[in-house]
C-alpha positions as CSV (number, residue, x, y, z in Angstrom):
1,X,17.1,19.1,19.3
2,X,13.5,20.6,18.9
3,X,10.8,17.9,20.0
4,X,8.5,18.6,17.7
5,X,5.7,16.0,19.5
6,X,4.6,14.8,23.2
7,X,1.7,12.2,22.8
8,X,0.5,11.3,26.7
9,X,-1.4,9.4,28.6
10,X,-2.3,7.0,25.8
11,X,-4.2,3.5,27.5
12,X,-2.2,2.0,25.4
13,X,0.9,2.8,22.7
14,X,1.8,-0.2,20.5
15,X,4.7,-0.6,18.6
16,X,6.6,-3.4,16.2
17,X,9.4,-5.0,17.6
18,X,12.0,-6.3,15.5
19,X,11.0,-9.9,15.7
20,X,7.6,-9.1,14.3
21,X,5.6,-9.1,17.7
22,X,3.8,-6.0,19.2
23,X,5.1,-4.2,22.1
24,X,2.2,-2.8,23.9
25,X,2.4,-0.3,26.4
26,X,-0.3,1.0,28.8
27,X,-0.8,4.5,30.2
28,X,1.8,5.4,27.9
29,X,3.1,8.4,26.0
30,X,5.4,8.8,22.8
31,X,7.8,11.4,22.5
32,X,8.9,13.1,19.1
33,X,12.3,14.7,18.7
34,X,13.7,16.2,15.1
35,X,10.8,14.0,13.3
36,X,12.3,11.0,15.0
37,X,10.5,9.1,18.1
38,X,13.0,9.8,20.7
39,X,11.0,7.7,23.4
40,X,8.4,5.3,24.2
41,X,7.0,3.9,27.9
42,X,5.0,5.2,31.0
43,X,3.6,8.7,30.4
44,X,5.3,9.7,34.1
45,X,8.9,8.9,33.0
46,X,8.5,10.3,29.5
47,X,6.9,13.3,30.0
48,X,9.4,14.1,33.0
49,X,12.1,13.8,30.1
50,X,10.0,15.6,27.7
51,X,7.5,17.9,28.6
52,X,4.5,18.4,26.9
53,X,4.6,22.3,27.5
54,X,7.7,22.2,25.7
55,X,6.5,20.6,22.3
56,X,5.6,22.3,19.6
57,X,2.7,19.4,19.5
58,X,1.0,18.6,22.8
59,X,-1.3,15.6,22.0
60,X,-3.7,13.8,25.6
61,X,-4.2,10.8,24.4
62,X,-6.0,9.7,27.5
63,X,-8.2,6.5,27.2
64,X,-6.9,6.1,23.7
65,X,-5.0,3.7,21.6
66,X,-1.8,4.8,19.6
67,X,-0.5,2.9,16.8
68,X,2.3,3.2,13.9
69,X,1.0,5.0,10.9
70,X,-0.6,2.7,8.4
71,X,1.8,2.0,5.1
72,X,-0.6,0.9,2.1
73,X,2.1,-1.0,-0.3
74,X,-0.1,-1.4,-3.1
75,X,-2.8,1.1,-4.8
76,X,-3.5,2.7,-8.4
77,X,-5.0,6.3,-6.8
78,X,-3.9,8.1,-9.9
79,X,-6.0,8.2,-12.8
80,X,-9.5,10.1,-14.3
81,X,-12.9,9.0,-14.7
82,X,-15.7,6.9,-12.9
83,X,-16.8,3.0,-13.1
84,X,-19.4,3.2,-10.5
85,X,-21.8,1.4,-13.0
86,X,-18.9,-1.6,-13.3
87,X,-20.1,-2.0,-9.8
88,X,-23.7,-2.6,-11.0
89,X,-22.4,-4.9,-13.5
90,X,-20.5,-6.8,-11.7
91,X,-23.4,-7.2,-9.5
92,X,-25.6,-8.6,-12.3
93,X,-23.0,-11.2,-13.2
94,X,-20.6,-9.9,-15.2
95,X,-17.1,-10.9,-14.9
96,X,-13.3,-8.9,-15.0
97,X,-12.9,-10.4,-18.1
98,X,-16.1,-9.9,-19.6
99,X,-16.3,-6.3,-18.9
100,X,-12.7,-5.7,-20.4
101,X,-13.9,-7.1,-23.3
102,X,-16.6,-4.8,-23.6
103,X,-14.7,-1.9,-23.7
104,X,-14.6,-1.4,-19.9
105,X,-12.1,-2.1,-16.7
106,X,-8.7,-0.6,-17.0
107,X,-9.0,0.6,-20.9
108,X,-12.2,2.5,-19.7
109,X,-9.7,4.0,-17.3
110,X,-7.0,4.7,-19.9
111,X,-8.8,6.7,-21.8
112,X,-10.0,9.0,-19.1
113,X,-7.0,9.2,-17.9
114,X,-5.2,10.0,-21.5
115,X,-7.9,12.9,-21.9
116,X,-7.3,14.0,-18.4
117,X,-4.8,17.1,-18.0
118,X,-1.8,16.5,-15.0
119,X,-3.3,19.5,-12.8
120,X,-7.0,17.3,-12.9
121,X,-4.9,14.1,-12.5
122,X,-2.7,15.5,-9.5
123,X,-6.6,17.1,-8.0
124,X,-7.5,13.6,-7.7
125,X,-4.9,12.6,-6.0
126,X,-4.6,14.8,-3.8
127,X,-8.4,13.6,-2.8
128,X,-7.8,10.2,-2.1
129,X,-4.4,11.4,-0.2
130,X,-6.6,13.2,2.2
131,X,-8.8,10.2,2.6
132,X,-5.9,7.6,3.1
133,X,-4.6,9.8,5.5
134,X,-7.9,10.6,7.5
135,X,-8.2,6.9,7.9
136,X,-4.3,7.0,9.3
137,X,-2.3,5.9,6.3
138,X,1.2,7.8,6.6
139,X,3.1,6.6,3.9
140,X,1.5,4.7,0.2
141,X,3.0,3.0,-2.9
142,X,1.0,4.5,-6.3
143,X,1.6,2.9,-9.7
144,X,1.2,4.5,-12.8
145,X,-0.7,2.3,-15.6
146,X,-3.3,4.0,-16.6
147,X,-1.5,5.9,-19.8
148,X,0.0,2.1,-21.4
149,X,2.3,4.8,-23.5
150,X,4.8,6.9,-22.5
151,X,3.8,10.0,-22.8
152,X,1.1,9.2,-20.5
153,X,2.8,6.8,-17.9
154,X,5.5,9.6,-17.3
155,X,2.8,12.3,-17.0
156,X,1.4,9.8,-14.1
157,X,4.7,9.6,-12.3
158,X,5.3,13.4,-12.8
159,X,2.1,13.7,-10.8
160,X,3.0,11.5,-8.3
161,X,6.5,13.4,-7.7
162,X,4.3,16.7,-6.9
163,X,1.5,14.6,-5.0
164,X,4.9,13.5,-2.8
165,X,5.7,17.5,-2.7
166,X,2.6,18.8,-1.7
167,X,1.2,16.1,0.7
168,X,1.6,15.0,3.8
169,X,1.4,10.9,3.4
170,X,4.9,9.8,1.7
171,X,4.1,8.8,-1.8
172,X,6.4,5.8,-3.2
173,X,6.1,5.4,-6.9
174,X,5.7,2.5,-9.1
175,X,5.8,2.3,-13.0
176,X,3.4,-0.3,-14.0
177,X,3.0,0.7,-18.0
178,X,2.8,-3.4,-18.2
179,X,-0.7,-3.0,-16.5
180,X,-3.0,-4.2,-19.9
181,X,-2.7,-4.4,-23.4
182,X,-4.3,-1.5,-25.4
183,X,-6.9,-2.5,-27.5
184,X,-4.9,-1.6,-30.9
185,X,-2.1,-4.1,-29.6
186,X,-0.6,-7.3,-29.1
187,X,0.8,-8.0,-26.2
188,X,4.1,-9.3,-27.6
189,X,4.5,-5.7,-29.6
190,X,3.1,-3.8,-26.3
191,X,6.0,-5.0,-24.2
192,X,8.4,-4.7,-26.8
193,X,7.4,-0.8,-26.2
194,X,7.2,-1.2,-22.6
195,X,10.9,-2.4,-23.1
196,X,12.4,-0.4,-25.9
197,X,10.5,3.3,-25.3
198,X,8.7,2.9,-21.8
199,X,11.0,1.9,-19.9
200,X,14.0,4.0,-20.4
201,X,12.3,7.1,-20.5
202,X,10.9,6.4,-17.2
203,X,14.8,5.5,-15.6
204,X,15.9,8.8,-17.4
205,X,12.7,10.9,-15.3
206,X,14.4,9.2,-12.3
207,X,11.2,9.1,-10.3
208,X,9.9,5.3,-10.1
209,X,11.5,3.2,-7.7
210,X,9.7,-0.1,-9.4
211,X,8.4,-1.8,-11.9
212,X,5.2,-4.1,-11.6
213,X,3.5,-6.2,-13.9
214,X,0.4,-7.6,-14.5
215,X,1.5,-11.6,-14.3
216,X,-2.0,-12.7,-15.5
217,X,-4.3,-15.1,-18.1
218,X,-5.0,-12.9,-20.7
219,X,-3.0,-10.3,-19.8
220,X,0.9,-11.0,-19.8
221,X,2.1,-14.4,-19.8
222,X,5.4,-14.9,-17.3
223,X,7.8,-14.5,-20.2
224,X,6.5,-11.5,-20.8
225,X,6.2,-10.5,-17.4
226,X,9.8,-11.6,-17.0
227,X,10.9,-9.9,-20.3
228,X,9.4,-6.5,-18.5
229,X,10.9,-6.8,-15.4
230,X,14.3,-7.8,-16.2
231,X,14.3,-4.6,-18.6
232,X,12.9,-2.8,-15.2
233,X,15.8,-3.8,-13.5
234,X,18.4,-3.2,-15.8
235,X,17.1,0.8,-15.3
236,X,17.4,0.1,-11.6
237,X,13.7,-0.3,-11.0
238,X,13.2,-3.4,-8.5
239,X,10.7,-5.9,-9.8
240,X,6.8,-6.3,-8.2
241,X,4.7,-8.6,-9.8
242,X,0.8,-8.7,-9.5
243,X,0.0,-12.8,-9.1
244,X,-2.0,-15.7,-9.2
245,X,-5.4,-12.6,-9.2
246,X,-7.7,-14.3,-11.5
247,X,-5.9,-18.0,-12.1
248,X,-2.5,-19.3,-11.4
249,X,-0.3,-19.6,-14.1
250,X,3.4,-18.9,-12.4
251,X,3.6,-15.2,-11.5
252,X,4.4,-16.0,-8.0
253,X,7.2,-18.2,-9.4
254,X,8.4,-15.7,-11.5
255,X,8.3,-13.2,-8.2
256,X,10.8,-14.9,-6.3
257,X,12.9,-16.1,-9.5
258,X,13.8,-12.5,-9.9
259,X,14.3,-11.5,-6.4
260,X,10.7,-9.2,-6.7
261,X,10.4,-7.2,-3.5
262,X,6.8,-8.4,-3.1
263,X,4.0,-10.8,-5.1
264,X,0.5,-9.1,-4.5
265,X,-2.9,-10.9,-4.5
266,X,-2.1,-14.5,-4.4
267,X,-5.2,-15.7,-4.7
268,X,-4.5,-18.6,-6.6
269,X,-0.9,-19.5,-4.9
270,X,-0.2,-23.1,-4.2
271,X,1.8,-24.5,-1.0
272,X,4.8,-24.9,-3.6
273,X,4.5,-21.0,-4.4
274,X,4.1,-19.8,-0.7
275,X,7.3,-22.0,-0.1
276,X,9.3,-20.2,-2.7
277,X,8.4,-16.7,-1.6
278,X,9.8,-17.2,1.7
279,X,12.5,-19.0,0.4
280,X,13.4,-15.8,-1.8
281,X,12.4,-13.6,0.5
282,X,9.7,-12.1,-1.0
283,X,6.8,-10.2,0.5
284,X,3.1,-11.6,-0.1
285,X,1.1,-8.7,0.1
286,X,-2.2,-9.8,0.1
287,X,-5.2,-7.6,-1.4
288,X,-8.6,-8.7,0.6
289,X,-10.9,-6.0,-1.0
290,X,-10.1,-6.9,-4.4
291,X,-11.2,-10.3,-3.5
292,X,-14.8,-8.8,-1.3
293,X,-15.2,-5.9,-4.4
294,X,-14.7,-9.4,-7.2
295,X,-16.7,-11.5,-5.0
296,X,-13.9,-14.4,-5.0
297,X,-12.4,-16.4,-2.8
298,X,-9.6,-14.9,-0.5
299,X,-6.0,-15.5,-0.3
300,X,-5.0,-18.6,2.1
301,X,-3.0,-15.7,4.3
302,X,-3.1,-18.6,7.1
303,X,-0.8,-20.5,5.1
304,X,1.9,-17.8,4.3
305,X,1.9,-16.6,8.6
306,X,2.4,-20.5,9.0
307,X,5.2,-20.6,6.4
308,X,7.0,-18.0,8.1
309,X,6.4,-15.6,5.6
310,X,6.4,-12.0,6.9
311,X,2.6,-11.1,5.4
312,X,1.4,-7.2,4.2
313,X,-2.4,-6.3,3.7
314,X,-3.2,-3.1,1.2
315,X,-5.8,-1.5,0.0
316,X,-5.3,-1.9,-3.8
317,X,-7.3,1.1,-4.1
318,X,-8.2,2.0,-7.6
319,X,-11.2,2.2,-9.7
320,X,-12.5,-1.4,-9.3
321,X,-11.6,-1.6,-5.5
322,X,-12.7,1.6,-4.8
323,X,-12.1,1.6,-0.6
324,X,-8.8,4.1,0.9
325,X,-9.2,2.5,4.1
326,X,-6.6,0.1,5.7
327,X,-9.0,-0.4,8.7
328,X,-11.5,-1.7,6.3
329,X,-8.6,-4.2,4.9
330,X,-7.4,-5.3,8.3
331,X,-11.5,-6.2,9.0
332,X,-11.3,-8.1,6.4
333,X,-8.0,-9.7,6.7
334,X,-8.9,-10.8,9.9
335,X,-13.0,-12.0,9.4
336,X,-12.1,-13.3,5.8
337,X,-8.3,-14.3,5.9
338,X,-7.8,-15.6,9.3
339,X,-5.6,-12.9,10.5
340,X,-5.6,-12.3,13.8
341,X,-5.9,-8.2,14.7
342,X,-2.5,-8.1,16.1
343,X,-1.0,-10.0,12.6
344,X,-3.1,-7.5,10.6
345,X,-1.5,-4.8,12.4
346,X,2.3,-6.0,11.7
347,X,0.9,-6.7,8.1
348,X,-0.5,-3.2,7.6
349,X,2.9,-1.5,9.1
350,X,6.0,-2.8,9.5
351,X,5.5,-5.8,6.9
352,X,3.9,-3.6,4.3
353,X,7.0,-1.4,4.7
354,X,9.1,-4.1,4.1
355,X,7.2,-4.7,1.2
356,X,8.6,-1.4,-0.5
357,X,11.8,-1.8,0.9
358,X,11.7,0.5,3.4
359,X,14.4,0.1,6.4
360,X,14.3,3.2,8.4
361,X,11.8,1.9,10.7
362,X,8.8,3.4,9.0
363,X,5.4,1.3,10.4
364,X,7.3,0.2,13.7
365,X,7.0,3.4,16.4
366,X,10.2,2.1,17.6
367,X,13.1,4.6,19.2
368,X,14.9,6.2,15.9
369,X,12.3,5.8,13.4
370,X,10.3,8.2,11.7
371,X,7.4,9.6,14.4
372,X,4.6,8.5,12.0
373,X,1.6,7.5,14.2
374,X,-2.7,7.5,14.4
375,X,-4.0,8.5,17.6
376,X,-6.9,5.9,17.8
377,X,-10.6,7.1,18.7
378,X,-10.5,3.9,20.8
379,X,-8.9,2.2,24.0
380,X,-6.9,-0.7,21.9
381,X,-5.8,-1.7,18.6
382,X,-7.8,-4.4,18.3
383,X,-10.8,-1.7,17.2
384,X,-9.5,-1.3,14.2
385,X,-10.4,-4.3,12.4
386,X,-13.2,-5.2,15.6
387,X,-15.0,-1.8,14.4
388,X,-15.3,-2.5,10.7
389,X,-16.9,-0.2,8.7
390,X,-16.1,3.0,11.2
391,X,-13.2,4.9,10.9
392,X,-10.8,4.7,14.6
393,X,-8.5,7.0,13.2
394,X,-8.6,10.7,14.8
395,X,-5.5,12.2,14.7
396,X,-2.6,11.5,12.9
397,X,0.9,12.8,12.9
398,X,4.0,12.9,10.0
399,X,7.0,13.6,11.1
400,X,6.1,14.2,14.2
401,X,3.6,16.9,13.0
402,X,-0.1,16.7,13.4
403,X,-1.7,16.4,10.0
404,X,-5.2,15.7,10.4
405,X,-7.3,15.9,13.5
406,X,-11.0,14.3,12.9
């Protein structure tokens, strides 16, 4: 066994427990064996086990706060082009809608993205990987979407697969070609292509492990939506469905009727919906930048926790919600959402694992699972969302190998 990491003298080391709580230990250290923590408690005990002469990773943690590596279950961070001046817009009173309709949003996105070459694409990427992970994100879900034909959507997911190669942070990919309707379309005969061409091309690349949908007014109504993701699930991609964003008209529904792994946003979600997603056991993952970047009102996360619902915050990072930061979302989840810091934590970890259907352990710091962990510039967790606007993160180890150092 080669322990590849001894993290000691921590104030505090805080970890998921299986039932959802945190276990927080103080004057603590972590140890790291073969990528896999091998042990968590009092620095004395630990390091007698493991010594931190003998790691290849010797990290003094002393006055500071370690935590599991954030997992961000729901971002579009591939694609080409700039829509800073939707910002502006959107400040002046535009809406979503209104700005699609002028030739902007995600079709403005589409085409820079169709022009873009895959090496440009995958140089993005790459970018906004380095941020994520600066900011302590160890593992992120990245839908395609931005191509809305196939050619394009599987020169996304190609990208993706290399971005997952070269980088550090885990990249889990999502094929989301039912993202918008291209201007030259109706929807009907756009997810008739999704269907026929789309999809099966993407099952035969083999890299996508889901399928999402854009459940919205406008957009896709739920038999379409349904149409999609039943198709996505016949080529063994498990359903996500974006829900309830702009106005609530059943995607959350449709979410647990097909056994989604998660609904995200869930703005509009009524007590009846909230009810049927823990029923089915599906995820909320709830989006609070997309509501501060639309200037909405937030998701009612208080009444999923109280539902028993097992809640996940992202990022939805992309060119309208243009933030990489988890911290930032767990600020807001907590000032706008009701959260409390310790609930944002589990929902930025362990939930938002579960959210992409990930069962080794990945966002818990528990004994056996992966050592993916951010060494906090800060004595406690709770600085995370208390410190909004400042990054906490300043190291941060994969595997059990340091990655970034601020």
């Amino acid at each position: 066994m080669t322990v590849s990491a001894v993290v000691h003298d921590a104030r505090e080391v805080v970890t998921v427990e299986p039932d959802g709580s945190l276990g927080v230990y103080e004057e603590a250290a972590i140890a790291i064996e073969d990528g896999a923590v091998a042990r968590v408690g009092p620095t004395g005990p630990v390091t007698r086990e493991f010594p931190p002469e003998n790691a290849t990773h010797a990290v003094d943690a002393s006055g500071k706060a370690v935590i599991p590596g954030f997992v961000d279950p729901h971002t579009h961070a591939v694609f080409a082009g700039d829509r800073s001046d939707e910002f502006e817009a959107k400040l002046r009173g535009k809406t979503y809608q209104e700005i699609l309709e002028d030739g902007g949003g995600i079709l403005r996105t589409v085409r820079a993205t169709r022009e873009a070459s895959d090496d440009e694409l995958l140089s993005n990427l790459l970018d906004h990987l380095d941020t994520m992970l600066a900011h302590g994100t160890t593992t992120v879900e990245v839908k395609s979407g931005y191509g809305l034909d196939t050619e394009t959507e599987l020169r996304m997911l190609e990208v993706l697969d290399r971005a997952d190669d070269r980088h550090p942070v885990d990249v889990v990919a999502t094929f989301m070609g039912a993202h918008a309707v291209p201007a030259d379309r109706d929807a009907d005969e756009y997810v008739d292509d999704v269907v026929d061409d789309q999809l099966p091309a993407v099952a035969s690349q083999g890299i996508a492990e889901f399928c999402d949908v854009f459940c919205e007014e406008g957009v896709f109504d739920v038999e379409q939506s349904r149409r999609v993701l039943e198709a996505g699930a016949e080529a063994g991609l498990t359903p996500k469905v974006h829900a309830e964003e702009l106005a609530h008209i059943g995607g959350t529904r449709l979410a647990a009727e097909v056994g989604a792994a998660s609904a995200d946003h869930l703005l509009h979600s009524t007590a009846d919906d909230v009810d049927a997603l823990v029923e089915a056991d599906v995820v909320p993952v709830l989006l609070p930048g997309t509501a501060f970047g639309l200037g909405a009102e937030y998701a009612d996360a208080r009444a999923f926790v109280e539902a028993g619902a097992d809640v996940a915050i992202a990022t939805d990072f992309n060119p309208n919600c243009y933030s990489q930061s988890m911290g930032f979302a767990a600020s807001l989840a907590c000032v706008e959402m009701g959260l409390t810091p310790a609930e944002a934590l589990v929902a930025s970890t362990a939930n938002a694992a579960s959210a992409l259907d990930l069962d080794d352990g990945v966002g818990t710091l528990r004994e056996g699972s992966p050592g993916d962990l951010a060494v906090l510039d800060a004595p406690t967790y709770v600085h995370v969302p208390y410190n909004f606007g400042v990054n906490a993160v300043g190291t941060v180890l994969k595997d059990g190998e340091v990655v970034h150092r601020a």
